[in-house]
PyMOL Python script that loads the backbone (N, CA, C, O; Angstrom):
from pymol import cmd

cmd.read_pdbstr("""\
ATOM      1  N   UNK A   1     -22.789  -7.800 -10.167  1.00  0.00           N
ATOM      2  CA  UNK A   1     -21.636  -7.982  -9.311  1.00  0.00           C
ATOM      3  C   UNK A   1     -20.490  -7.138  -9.864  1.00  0.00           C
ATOM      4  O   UNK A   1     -20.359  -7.106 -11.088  1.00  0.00           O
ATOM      5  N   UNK A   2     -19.670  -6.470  -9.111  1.00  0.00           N
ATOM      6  CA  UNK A   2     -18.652  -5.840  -9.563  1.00  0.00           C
ATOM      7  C   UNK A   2     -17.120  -6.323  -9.297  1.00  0.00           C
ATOM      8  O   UNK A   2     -16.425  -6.380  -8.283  1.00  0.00           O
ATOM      9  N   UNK A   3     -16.894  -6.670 -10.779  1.00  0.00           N
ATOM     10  CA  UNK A   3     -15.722  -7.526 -10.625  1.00  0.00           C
ATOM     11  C   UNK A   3     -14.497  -6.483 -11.729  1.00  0.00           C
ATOM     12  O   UNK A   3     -14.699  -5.554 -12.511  1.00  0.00           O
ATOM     13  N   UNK A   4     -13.134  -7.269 -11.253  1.00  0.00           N
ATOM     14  CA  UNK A   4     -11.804  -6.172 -11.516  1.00  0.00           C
ATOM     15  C   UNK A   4     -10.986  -7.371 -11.721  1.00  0.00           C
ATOM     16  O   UNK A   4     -11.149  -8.446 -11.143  1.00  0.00           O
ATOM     17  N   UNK A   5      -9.938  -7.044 -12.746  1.00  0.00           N
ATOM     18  CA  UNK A   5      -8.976  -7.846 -13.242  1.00  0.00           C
ATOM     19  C   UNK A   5      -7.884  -7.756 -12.452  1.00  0.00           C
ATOM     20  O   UNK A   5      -7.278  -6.695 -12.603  1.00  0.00           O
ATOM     21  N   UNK A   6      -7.271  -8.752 -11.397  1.00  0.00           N
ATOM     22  CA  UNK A   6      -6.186  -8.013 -10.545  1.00  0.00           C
ATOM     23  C   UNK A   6      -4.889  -8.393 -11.003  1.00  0.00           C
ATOM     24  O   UNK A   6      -4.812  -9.540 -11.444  1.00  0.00           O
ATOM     25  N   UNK A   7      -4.102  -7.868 -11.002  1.00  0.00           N
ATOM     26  CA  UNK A   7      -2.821  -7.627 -11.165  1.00  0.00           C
ATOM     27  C   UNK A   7      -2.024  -8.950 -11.608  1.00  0.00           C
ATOM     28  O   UNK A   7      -0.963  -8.654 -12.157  1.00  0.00           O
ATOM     29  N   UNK A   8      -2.211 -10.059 -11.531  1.00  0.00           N
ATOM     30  CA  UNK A   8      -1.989 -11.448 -11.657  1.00  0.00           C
ATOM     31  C   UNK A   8      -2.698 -11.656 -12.781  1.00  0.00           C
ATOM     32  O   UNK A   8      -2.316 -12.706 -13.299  1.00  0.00           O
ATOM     33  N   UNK A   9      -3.887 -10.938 -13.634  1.00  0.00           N
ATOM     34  CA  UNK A   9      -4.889 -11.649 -14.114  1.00  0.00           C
ATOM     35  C   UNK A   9      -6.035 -12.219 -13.900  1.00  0.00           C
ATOM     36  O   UNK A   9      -6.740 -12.352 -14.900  1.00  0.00           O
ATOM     37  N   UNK A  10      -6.462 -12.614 -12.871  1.00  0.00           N
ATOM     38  CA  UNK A  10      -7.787 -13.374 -12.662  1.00  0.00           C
ATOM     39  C   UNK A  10      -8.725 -12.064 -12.163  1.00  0.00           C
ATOM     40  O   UNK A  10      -8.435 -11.047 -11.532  1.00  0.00           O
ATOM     41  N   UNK A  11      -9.984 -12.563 -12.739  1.00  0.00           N
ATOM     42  CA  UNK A  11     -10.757 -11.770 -12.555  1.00  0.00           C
ATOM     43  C   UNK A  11     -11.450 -11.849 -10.995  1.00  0.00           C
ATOM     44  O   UNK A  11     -11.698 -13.044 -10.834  1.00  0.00           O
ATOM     45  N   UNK A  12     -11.736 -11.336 -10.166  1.00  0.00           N
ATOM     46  CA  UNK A  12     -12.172 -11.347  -8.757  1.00  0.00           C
ATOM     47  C   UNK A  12     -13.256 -10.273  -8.636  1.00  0.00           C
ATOM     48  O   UNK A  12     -13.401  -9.302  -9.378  1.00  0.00           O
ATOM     49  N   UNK A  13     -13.873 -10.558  -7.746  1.00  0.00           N
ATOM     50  CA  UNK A  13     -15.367  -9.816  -7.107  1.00  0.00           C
ATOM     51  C   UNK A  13     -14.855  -8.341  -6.408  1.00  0.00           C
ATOM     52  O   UNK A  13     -14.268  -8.459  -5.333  1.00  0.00           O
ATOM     53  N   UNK A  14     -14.958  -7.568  -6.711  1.00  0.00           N
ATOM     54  CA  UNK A  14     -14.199  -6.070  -6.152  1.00  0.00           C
ATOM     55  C   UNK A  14     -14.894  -5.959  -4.958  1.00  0.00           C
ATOM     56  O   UNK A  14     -16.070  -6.319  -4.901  1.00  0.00           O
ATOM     57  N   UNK A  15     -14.021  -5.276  -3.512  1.00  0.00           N
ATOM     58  CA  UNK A  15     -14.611  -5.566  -2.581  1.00  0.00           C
ATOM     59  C   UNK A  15     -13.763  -4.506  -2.142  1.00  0.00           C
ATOM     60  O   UNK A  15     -12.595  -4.282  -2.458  1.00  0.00           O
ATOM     61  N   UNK A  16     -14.748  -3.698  -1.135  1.00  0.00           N
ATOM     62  CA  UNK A  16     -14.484  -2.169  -1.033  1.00  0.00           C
ATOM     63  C   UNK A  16     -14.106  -0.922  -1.675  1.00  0.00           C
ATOM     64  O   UNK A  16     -13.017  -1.141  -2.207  1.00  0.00           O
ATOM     65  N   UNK A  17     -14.565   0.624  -1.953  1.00  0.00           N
ATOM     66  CA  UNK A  17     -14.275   1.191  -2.182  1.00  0.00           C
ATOM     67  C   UNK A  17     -13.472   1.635  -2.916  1.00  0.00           C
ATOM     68  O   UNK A  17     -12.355   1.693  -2.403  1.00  0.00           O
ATOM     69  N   UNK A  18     -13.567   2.171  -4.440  1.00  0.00           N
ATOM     70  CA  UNK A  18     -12.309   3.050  -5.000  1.00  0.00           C
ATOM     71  C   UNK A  18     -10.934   3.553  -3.988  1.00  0.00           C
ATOM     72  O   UNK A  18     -10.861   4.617  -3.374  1.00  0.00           O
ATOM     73  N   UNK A  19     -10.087   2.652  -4.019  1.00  0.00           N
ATOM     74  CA  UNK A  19      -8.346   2.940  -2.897  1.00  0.00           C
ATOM     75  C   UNK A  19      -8.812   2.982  -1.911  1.00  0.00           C
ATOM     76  O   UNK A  19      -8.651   4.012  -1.257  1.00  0.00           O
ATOM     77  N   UNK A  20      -9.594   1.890  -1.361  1.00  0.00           N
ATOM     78  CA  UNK A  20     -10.010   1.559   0.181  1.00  0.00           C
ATOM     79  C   UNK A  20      -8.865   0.442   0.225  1.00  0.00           C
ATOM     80  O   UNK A  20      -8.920  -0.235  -0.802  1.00  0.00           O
ATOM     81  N   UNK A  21      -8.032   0.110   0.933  1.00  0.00           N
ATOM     82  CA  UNK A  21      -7.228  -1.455   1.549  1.00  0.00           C
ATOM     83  C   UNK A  21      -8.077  -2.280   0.999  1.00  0.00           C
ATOM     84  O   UNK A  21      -7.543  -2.810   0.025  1.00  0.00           O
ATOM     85  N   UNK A  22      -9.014  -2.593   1.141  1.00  0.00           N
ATOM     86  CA  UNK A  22      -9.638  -3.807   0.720  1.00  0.00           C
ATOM     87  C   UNK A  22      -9.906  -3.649  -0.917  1.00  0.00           C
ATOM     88  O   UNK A  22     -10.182  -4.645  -1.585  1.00  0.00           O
ATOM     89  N   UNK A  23      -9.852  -2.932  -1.241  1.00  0.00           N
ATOM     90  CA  UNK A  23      -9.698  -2.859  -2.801  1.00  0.00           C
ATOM     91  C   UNK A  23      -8.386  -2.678  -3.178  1.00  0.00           C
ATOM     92  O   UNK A  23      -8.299  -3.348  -4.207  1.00  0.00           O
ATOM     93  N   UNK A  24      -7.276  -2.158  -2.958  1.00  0.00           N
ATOM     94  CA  UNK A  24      -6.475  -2.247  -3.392  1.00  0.00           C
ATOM     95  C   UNK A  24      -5.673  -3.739  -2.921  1.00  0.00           C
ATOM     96  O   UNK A  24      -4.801  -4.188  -3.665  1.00  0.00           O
ATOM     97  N   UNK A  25      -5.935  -4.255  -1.998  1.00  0.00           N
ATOM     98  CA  UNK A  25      -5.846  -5.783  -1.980  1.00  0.00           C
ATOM     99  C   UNK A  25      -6.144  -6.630  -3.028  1.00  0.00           C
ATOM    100  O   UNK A  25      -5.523  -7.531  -3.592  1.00  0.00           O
ATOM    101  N   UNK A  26      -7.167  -6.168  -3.150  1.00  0.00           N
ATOM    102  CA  UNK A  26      -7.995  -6.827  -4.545  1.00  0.00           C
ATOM    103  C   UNK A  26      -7.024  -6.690  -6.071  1.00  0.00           C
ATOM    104  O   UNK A  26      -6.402  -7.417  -6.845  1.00  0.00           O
ATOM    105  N   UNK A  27      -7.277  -5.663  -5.937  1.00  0.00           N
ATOM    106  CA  UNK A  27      -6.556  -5.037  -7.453  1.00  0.00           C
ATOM    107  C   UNK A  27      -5.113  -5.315  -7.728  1.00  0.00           C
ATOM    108  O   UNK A  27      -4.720  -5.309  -8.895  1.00  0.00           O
ATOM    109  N   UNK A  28      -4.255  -5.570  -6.689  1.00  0.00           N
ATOM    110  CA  UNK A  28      -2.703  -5.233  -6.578  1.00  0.00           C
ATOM    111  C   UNK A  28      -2.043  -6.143  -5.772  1.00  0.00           C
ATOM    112  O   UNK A  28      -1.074  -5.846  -5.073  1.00  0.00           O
ATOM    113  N   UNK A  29      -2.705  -7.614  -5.874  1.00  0.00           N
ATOM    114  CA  UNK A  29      -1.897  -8.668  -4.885  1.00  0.00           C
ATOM    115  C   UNK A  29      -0.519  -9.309  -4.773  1.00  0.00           C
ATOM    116  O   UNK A  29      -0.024  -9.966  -3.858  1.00  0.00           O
ATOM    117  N   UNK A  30       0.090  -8.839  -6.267  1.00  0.00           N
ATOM    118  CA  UNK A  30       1.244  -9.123  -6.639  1.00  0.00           C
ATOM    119  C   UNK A  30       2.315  -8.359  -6.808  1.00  0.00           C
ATOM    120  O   UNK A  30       3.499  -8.596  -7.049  1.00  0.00           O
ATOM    121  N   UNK A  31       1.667  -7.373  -6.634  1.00  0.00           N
ATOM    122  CA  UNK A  31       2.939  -5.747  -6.338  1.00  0.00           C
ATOM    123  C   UNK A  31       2.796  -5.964  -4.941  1.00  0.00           C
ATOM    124  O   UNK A  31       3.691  -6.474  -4.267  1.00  0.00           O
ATOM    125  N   UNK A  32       1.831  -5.639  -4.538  1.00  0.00           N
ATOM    126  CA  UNK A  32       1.885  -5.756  -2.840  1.00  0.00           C
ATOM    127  C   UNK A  32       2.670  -6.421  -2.072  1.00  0.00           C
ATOM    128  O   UNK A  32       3.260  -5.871  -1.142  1.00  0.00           O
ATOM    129  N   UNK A  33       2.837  -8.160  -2.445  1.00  0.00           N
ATOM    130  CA  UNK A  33       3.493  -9.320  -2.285  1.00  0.00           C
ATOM    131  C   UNK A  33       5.250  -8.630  -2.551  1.00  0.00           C
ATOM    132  O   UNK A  33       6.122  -8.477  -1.694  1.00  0.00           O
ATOM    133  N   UNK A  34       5.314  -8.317  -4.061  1.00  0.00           N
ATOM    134  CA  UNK A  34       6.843  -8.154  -4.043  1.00  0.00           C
ATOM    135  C   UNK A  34       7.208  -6.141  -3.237  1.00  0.00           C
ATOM    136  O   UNK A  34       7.861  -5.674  -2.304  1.00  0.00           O
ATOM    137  N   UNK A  35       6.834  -5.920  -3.691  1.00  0.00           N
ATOM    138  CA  UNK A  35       7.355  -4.749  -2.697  1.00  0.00           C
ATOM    139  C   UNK A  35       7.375  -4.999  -1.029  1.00  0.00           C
ATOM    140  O   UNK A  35       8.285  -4.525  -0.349  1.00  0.00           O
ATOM    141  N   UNK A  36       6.475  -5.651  -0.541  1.00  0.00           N
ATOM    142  CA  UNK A  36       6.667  -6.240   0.874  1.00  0.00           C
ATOM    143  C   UNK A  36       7.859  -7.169   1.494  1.00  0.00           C
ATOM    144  O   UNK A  36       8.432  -7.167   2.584  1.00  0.00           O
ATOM    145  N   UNK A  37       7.970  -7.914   0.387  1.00  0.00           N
ATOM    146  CA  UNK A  37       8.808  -8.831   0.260  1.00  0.00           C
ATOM    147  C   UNK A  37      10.254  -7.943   0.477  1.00  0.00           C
ATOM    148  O   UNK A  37      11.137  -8.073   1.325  1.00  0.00           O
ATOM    149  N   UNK A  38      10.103  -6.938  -0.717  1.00  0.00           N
ATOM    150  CA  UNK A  38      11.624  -5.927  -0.671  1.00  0.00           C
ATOM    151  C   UNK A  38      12.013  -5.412   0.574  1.00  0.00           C
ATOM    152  O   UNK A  38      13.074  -5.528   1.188  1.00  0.00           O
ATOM    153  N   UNK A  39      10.736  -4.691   0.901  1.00  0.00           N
ATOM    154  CA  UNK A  39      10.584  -3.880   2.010  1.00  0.00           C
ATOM    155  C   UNK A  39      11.595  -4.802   3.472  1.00  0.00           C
ATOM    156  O   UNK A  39      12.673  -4.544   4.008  1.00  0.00           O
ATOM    157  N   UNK A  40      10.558  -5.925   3.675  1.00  0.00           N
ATOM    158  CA  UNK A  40      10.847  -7.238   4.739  1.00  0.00           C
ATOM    159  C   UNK A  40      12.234  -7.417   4.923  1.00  0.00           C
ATOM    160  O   UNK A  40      12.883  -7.285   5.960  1.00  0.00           O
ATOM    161  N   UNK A  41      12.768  -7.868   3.316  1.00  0.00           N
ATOM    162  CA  UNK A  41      14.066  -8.171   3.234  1.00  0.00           C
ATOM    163  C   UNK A  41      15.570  -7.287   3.348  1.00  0.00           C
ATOM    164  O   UNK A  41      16.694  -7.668   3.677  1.00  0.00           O
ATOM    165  N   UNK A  42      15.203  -6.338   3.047  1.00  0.00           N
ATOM    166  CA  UNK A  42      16.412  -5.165   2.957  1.00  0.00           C
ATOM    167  C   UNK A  42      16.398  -4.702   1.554  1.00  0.00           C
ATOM    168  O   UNK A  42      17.070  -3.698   1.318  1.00  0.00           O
ATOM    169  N   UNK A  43      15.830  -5.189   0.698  1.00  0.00           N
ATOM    170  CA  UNK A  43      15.809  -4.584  -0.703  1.00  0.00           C
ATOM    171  C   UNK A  43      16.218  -3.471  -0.966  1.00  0.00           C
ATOM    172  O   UNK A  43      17.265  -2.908  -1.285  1.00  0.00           O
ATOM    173  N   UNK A  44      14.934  -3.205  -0.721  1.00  0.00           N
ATOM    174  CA  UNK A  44      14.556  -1.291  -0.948  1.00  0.00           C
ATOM    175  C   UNK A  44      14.529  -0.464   0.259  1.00  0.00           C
ATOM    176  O   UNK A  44      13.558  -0.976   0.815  1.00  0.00           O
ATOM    177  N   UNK A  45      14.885   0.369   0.969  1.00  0.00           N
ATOM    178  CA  UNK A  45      14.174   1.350   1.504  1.00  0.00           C
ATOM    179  C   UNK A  45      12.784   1.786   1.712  1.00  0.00           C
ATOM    180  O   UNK A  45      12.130   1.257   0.813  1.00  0.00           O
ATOM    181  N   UNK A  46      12.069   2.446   2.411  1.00  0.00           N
ATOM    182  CA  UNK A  46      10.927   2.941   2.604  1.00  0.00           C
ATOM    183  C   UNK A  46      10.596   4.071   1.748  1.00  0.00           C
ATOM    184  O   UNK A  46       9.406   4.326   1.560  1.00  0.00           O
ATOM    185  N   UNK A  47      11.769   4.983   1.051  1.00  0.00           N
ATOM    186  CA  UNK A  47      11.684   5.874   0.197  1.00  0.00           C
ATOM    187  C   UNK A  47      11.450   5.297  -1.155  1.00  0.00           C
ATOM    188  O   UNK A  47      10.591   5.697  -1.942  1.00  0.00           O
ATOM    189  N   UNK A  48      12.498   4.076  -1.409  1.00  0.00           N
ATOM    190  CA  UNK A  48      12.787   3.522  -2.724  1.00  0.00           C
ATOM    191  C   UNK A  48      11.059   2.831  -2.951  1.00  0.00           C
ATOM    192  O   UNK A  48      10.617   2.611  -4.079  1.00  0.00           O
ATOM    193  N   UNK A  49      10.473   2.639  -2.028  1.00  0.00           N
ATOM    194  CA  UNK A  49       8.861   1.855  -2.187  1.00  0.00           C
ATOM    195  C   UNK A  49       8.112   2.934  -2.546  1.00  0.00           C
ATOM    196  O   UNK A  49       7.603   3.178  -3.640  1.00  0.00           O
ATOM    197  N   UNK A  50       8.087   3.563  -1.529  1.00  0.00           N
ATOM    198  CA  UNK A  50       7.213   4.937  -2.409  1.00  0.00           C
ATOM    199  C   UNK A  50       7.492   5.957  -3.332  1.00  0.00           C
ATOM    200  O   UNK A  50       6.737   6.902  -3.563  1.00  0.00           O
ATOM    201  N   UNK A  51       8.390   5.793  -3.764  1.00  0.00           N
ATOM    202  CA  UNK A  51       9.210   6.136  -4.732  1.00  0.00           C
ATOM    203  C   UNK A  51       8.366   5.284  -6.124  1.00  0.00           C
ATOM    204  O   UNK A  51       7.864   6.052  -6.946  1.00  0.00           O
ATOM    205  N   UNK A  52       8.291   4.578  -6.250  1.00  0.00           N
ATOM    206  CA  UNK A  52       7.443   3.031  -6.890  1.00  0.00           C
ATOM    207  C   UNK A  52       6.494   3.262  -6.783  1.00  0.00           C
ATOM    208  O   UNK A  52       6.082   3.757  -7.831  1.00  0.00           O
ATOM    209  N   UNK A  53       5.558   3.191  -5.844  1.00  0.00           N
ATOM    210  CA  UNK A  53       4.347   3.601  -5.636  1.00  0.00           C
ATOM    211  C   UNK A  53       3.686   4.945  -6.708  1.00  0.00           C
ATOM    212  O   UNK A  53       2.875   4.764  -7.617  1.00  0.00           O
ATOM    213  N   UNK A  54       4.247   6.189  -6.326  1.00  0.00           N
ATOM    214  CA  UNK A  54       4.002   7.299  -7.002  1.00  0.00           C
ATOM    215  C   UNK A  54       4.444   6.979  -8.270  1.00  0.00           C
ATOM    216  O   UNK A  54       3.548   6.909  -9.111  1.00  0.00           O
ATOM    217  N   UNK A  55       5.622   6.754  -8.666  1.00  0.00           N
ATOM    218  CA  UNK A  55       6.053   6.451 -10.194  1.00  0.00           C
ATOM    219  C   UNK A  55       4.686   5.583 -10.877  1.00  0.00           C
ATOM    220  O   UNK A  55       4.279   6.299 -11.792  1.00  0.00           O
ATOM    221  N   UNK A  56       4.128   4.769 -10.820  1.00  0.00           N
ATOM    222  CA  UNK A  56       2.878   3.894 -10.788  1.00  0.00           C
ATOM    223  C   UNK A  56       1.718   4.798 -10.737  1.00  0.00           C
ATOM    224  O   UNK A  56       0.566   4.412 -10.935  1.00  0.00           O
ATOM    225  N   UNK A  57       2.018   5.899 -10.492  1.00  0.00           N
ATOM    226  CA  UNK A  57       0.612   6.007 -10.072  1.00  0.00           C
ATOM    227  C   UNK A  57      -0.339   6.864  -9.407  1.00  0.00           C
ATOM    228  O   UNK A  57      -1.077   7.816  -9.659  1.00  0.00           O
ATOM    229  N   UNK A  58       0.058   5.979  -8.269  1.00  0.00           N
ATOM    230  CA  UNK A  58      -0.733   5.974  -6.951  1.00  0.00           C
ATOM    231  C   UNK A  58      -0.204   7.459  -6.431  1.00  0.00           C
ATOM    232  O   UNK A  58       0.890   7.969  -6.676  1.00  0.00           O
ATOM    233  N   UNK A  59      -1.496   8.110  -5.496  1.00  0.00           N
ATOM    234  CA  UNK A  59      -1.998   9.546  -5.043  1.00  0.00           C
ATOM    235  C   UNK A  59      -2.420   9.481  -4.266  1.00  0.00           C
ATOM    236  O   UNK A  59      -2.807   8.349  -3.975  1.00  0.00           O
ATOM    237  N   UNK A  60      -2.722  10.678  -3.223  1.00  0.00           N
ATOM    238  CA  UNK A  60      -3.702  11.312  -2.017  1.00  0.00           C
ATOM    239  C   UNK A  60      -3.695   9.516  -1.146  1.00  0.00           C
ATOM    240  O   UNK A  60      -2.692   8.841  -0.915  1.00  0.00           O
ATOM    241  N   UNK A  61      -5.002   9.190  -0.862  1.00  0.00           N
ATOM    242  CA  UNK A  61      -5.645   8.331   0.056  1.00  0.00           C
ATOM    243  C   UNK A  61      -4.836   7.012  -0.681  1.00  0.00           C
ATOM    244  O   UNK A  61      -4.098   6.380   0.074  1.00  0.00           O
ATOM    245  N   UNK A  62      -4.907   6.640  -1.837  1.00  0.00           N
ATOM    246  CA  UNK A  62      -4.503   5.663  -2.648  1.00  0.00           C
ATOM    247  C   UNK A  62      -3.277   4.991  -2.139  1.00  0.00           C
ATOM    248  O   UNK A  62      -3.051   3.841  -1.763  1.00  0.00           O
ATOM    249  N   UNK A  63      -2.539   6.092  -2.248  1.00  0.00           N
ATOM    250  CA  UNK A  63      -1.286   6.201  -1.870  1.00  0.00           C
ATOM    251  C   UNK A  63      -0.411   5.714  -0.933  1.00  0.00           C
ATOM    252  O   UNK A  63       0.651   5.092  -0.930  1.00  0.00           O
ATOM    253  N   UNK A  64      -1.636   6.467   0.339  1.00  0.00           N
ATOM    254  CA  UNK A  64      -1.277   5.986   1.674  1.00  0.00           C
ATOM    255  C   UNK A  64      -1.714   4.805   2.379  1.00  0.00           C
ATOM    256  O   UNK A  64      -1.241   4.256   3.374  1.00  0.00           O
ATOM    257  N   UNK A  65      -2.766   4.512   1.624  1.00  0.00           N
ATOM    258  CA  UNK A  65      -3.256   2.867   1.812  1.00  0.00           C
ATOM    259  C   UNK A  65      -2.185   1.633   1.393  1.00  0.00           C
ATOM    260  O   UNK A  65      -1.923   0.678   2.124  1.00  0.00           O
ATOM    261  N   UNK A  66      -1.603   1.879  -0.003  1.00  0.00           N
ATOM    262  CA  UNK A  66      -0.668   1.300  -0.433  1.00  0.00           C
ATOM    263  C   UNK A  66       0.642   1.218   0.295  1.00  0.00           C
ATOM    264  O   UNK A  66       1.436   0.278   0.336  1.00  0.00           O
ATOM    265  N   UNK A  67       0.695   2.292   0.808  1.00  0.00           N
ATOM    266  CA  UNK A  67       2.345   2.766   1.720  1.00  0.00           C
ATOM    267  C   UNK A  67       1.875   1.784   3.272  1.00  0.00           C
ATOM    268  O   UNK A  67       2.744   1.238   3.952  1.00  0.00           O
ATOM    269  N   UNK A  68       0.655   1.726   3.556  1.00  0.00           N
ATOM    270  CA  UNK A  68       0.216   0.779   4.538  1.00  0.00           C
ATOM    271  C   UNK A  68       0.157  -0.524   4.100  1.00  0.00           C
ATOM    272  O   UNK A  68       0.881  -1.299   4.724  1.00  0.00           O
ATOM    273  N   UNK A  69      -0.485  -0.975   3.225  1.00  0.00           N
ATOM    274  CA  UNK A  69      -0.690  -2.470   3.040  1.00  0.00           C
ATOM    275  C   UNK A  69       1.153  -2.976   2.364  1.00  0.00           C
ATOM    276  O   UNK A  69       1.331  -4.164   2.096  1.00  0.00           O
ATOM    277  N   UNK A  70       2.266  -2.021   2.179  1.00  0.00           N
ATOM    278  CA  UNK A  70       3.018  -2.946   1.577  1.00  0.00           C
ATOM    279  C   UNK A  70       4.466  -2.454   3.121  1.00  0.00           C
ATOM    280  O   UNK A  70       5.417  -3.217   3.291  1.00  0.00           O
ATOM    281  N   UNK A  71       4.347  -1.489   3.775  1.00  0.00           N
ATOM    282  CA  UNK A  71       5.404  -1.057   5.125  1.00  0.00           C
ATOM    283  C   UNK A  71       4.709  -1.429   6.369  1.00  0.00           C
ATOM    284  O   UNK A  71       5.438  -1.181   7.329  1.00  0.00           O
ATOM    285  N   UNK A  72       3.443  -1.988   6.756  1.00  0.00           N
ATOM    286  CA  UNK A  72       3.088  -1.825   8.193  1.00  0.00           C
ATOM    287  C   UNK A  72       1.936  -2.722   7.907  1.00  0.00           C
ATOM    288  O   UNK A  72       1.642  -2.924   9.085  1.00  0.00           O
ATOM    289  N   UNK A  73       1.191  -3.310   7.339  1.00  0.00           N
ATOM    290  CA  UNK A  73       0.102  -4.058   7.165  1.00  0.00           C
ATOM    291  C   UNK A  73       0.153  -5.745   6.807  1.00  0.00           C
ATOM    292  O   UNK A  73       0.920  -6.242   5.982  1.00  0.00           O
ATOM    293  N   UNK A  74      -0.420  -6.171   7.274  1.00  0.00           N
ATOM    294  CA  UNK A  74      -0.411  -7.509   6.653  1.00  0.00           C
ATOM    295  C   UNK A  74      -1.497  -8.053   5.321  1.00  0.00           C
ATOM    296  O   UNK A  74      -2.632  -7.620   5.524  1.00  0.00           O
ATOM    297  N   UNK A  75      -1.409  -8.787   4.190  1.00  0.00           N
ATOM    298  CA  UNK A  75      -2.105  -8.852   3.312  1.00  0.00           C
ATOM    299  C   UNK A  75      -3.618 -10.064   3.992  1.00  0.00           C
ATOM    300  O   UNK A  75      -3.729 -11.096   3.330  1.00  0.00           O
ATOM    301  N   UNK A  76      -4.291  -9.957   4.782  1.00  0.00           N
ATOM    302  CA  UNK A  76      -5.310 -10.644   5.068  1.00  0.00           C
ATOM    303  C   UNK A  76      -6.232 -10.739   4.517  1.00  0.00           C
ATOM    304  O   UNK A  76      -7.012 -11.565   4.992  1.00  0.00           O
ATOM    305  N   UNK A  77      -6.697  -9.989   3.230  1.00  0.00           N
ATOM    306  CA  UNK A  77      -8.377  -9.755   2.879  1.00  0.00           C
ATOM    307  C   UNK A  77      -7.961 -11.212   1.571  1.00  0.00           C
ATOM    308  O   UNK A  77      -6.872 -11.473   1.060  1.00  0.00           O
ATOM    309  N   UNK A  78      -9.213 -11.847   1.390  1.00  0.00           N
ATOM    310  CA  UNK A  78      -8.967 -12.025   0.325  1.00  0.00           C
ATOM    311  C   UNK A  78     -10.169 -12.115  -0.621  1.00  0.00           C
ATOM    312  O   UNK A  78     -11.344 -12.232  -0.271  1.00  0.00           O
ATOM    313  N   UNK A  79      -9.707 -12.044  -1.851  1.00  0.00           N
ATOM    314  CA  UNK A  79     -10.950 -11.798  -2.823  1.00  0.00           C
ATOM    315  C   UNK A  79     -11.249 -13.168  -3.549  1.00  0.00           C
ATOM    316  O   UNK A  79     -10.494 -14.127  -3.712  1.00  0.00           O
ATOM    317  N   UNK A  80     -12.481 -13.004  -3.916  1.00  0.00           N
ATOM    318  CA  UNK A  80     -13.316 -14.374  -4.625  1.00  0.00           C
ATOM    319  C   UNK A  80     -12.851 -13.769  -5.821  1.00  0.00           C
ATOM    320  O   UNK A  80     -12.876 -12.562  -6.061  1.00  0.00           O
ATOM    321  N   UNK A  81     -12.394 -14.739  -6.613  1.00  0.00           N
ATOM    322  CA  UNK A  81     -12.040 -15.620  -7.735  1.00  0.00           C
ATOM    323  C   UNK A  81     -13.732 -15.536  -8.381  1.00  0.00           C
ATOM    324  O   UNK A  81     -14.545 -16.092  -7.643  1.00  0.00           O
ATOM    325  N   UNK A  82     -14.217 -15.009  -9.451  1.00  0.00           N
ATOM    326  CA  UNK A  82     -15.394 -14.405 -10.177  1.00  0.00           C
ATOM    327  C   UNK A  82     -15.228 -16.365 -11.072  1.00  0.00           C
ATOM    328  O   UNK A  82     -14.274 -17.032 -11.471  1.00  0.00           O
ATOM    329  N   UNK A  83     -16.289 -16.515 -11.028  1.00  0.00           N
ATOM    330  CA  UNK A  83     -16.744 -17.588 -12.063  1.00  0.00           C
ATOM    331  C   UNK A  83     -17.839 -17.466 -12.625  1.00  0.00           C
ATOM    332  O   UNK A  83     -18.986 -17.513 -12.180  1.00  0.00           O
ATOM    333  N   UNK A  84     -17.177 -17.201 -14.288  1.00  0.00           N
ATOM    334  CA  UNK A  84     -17.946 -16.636 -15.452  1.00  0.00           C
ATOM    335  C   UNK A  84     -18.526 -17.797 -16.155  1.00  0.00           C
ATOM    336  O   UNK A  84     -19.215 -17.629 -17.161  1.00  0.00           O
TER     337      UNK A  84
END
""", "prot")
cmd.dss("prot")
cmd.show_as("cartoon", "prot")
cmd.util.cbc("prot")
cmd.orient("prot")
């Protein structure tokens, strides 16, 4: 089984693709959550997020999945919780 430590800590069952949405769901549920949150609220800007995004990181397809799941997407997938 292929499992990934996500961003919170708990280990979960990886589910889709290297920077597919459904993996970066997986991997990043708690950046996702607060940058959305910013985004939602007036925080940040749309620049100031991806601005964050790239500083972090994130590239090419990665990137733009992320710029989707945290400006225009809703967080729906969710991942199994791995019991070791």
């Amino acid at each position: 089984m292929n499992t990934l430590t996500d961003d919170t800590g708990r280990v979960v069952t990886a589910i889709g693709a290297e920077g597919s949405i459904a993996r970066l769901q997986c991997q990043y549920p708690l950046m996702i959550t607060n940058l959305r949150y910013n985004s939602e609220h007036g925080a940040w800007c749309d620049s100031a997020i991806i601005k964050e995004l790239t500083d972090k990181g994130f590239k090419g397809v990665e990137l733009e999945n992320m710029k989707d799941l945290v400006l225009t997407w809703s967080t729906d997938k969710e991942c199994y919780t791995s019991r070791h």
